[in-house]
C-alpha positions as CSV (number, residue, x, y, z in Angstrom):
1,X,-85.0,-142.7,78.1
2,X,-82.2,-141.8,75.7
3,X,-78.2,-140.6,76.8
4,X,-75.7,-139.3,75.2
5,X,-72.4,-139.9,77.2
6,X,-69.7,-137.9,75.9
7,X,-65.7,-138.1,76.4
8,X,-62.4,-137.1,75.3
9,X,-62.0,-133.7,76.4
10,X,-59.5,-131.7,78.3
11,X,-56.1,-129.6,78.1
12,X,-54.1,-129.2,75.3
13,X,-51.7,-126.8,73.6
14,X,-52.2,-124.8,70.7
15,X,-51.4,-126.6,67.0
16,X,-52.6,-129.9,68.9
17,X,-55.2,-132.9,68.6
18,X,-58.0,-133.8,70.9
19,X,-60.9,-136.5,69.6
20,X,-63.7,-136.5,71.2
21,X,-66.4,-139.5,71.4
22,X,-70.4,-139.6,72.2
23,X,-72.3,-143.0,73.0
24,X,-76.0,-142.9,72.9
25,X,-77.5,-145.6,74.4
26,X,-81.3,-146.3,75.8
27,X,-84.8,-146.6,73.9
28,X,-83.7,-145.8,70.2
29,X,-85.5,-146.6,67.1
30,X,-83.2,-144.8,64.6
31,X,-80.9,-142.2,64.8
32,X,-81.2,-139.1,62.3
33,X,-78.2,-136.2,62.4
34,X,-76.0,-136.4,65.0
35,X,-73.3,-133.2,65.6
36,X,-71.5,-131.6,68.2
37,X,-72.1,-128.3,69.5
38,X,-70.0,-125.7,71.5
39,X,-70.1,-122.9,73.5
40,X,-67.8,-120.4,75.2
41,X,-67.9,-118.5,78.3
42,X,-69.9,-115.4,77.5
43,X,-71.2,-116.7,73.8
44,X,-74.1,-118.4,72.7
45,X,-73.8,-121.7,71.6
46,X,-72.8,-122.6,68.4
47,X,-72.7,-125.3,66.0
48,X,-69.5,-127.6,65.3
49,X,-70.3,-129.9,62.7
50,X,-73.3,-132.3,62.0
51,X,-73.6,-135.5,59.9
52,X,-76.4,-137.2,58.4
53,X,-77.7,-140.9,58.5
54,X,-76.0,-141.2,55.3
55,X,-72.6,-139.9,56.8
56,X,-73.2,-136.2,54.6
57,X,-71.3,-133.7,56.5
58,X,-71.8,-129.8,57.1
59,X,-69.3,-127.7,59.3
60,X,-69.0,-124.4,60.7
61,X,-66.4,-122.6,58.4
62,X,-64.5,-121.4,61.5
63,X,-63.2,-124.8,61.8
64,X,-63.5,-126.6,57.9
65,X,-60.1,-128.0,56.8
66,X,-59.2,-129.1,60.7
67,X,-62.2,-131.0,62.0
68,X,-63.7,-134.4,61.0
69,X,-66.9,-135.6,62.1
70,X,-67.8,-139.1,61.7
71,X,-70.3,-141.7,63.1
72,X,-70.7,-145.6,63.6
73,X,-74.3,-146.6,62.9
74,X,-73.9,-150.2,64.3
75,X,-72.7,-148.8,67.7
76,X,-75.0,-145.4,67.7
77,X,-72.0,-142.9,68.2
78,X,-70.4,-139.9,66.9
79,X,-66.6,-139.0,66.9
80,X,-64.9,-135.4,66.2
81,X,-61.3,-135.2,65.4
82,X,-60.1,-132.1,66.4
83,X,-56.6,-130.9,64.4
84,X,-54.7,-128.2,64.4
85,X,-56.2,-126.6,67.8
86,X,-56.3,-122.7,68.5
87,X,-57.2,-120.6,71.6
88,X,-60.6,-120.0,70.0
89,X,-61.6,-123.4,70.3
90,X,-62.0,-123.4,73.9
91,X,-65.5,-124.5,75.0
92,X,-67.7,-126.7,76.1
93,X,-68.7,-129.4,73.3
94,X,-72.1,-130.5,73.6
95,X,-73.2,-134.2,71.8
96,X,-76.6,-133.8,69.8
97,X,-78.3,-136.3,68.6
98,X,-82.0,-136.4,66.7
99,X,-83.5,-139.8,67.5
100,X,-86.8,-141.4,67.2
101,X,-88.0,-144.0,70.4
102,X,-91.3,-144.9,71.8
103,X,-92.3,-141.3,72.5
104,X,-91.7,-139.6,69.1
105,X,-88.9,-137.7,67.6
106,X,-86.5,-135.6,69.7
107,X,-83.3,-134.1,70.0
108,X,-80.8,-135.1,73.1
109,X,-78.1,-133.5,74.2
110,X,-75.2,-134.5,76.3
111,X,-73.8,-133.2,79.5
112,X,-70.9,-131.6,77.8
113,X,-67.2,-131.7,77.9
114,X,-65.0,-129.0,78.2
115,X,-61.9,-128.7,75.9
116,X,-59.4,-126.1,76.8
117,X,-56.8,-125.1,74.2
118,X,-54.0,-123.0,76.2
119,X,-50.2,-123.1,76.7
Protein backbone atom coordinates (compact mmCIF):
# COMPACT_ATOMS: atom_id res chain seq x y z
CA UNK A 1 0.00 0.00 0.00
CA UNK A 2 1.23 3.50 -0.93
CA UNK A 3 -0.08 7.28 0.68
CA UNK A 4 0.24 10.36 -0.16
CA UNK A 5 -0.44 12.62 2.89
CA UNK A 6 -0.69 16.05 1.91
CA UNK A 7 -0.61 19.51 3.95
CA UNK A 8 -0.29 23.14 4.05
CA UNK A 9 -3.46 24.32 2.89
CA UNK A 10 -6.02 26.92 3.92
CA UNK A 11 -7.12 30.76 3.93
CA UNK A 12 -5.27 33.32 2.59
CA UNK A 13 -5.65 36.82 0.98
CA UNK A 14 -5.04 37.75 -2.42
CA UNK A 15 -1.19 38.74 -3.43
CA UNK A 16 -0.27 36.03 -0.65
CA UNK A 17 1.92 32.78 -0.06
CA UNK A 18 0.75 29.33 0.86
CA UNK A 19 3.35 26.09 0.39
CA UNK A 20 2.06 23.15 0.37
CA UNK A 21 3.80 19.66 1.21
CA UNK A 22 3.02 15.78 0.12
CA UNK A 23 4.78 12.69 1.98
CA UNK A 24 4.42 9.41 0.40
CA UNK A 25 5.19 6.75 2.40
CA UNK A 26 4.43 2.72 2.26
CA UNK A 27 5.73 -0.04 -0.31
CA UNK A 28 7.86 2.12 -2.85
CA UNK A 29 10.42 0.93 -5.20
CA UNK A 30 11.02 4.31 -7.05
CA UNK A 31 9.24 7.27 -7.56
CA UNK A 32 8.71 8.62 -11.24
CA UNK A 33 6.84 12.24 -11.73
CA UNK A 34 5.30 13.59 -8.94
CA UNK A 35 2.83 16.92 -9.36
CA UNK A 36 0.03 18.53 -7.83
CA UNK A 37 -3.25 18.77 -9.22
CA UNK A 38 -6.35 21.03 -8.60
CA UNK A 39 -9.79 21.45 -9.10
CA UNK A 40 -12.52 23.89 -8.50
CA UNK A 41 -16.09 23.71 -7.63
CA UNK A 42 -17.85 23.16 -10.89
CA UNK A 43 -14.46 22.44 -13.13
CA UNK A 44 -12.74 19.48 -14.02
CA UNK A 45 -9.60 18.97 -12.58
CA UNK A 46 -6.57 20.34 -13.78
CA UNK A 47 -3.01 20.04 -13.71
CA UNK A 48 -0.69 22.34 -11.46
CA UNK A 49 2.72 21.54 -12.14
CA UNK A 50 4.67 18.20 -12.36
CA UNK A 51 8.47 17.29 -11.95
CA UNK A 52 10.52 14.58 -13.06
CA UNK A 53 12.89 12.14 -11.23
CA UNK A 54 15.52 14.28 -12.53
CA UNK A 55 13.85 17.48 -10.91
CA UNK A 56 12.66 18.77 -14.91
CA UNK A 57 9.66 20.84 -14.41
CA UNK A 58 6.46 21.61 -16.54
CA UNK A 59 3.61 24.03 -15.37
CA UNK A 60 0.28 25.11 -16.33
CA UNK A 61 0.80 28.60 -17.91
CA UNK A 62 -2.07 29.98 -15.70
CA UNK A 63 0.30 29.91 -12.91
CA UNK A 64 4.23 30.03 -14.56
CA UNK A 65 6.25 32.85 -13.10
CA UNK A 66 4.41 32.41 -9.39
CA UNK A 67 4.60 28.70 -8.57
CA UNK A 68 7.66 26.39 -7.77
CA UNK A 69 7.48 22.79 -7.67
CA UNK A 70 10.16 20.93 -6.09
CA UNK A 71 10.86 17.40 -4.63
CA UNK A 72 13.31 15.56 -2.07
CA UNK A 73 14.19 12.16 -3.40
CA UNK A 74 15.83 11.01 -0.11
CA UNK A 75 12.59 11.70 1.84
CA UNK A 76 9.97 10.74 -1.23
CA UNK A 77 8.03 14.22 -1.10
CA UNK A 78 6.95 17.00 -3.17
CA UNK A 79 6.57 20.80 -2.22
CA UNK A 80 4.60 23.72 -4.18
CA UNK A 81 5.36 27.26 -3.32
CA UNK A 82 2.50 29.08 -4.08
CA UNK A 83 3.32 33.23 -4.67
CA UNK A 84 1.58 35.84 -5.62
CA UNK A 85 -2.11 34.13 -4.88
CA UNK A 86 -5.37 35.19 -6.84
CA UNK A 87 -9.09 34.35 -6.37
CA UNK A 88 -8.68 31.90 -9.21
CA UNK A 89 -6.50 29.77 -7.34
CA UNK A 90 -9.05 28.54 -5.14
CA UNK A 91 -9.30 24.66 -5.22
CA UNK A 92 -8.65 21.67 -4.03
CA UNK A 93 -4.88 20.57 -4.64
CA UNK A 94 -4.61 16.96 -5.15
CA UNK A 95 -0.75 15.19 -4.56
CA UNK A 96 0.07 12.75 -7.50
CA UNK A 97 2.57 10.60 -7.58
CA UNK A 98 3.67 7.68 -10.31
CA UNK A 99 5.41 5.02 -8.29
CA UNK A 100 6.50 1.56 -8.81
CA UNK A 101 6.06 -1.23 -5.64
CA UNK A 102 5.46 -4.88 -5.49
CA UNK A 103 2.35 -4.69 -7.64
CA UNK A 104 3.48 -2.74 -10.67
CA UNK A 105 3.40 0.78 -11.73
CA UNK A 106 0.68 3.19 -10.61
CA UNK A 107 -0.36 6.50 -9.93
CA UNK A 108 -1.62 7.63 -6.24
CA UNK A 109 -3.34 10.36 -5.40
CA UNK A 110 -3.82 12.16 -2.13
CA UNK A 111 -6.93 13.10 -0.24
CA UNK A 112 -6.67 16.68 -1.17
CA UNK A 113 -6.28 19.97 0.51
CA UNK A 114 -8.34 22.81 -0.03
CA UNK A 115 -6.63 26.25 -0.50
CA UNK A 116 -8.96 29.23 -0.42
CA UNK A 117 -7.70 32.59 -1.76
CA UNK A 118 -10.28 35.30 -0.55
CA UNK A 119 -10.26 38.58 1.40
Amino acid sequence: QVQLVESGGGLVQPGGSLRLSCAASGSIFRIYAMGWYRQAPGKQRELVAVITSGGSTNYADSVKGRFTISRDNAKNTVSLQMNSLKPEDTAVYYCNADIRNDYGEYDYWGQGTQVTVSS
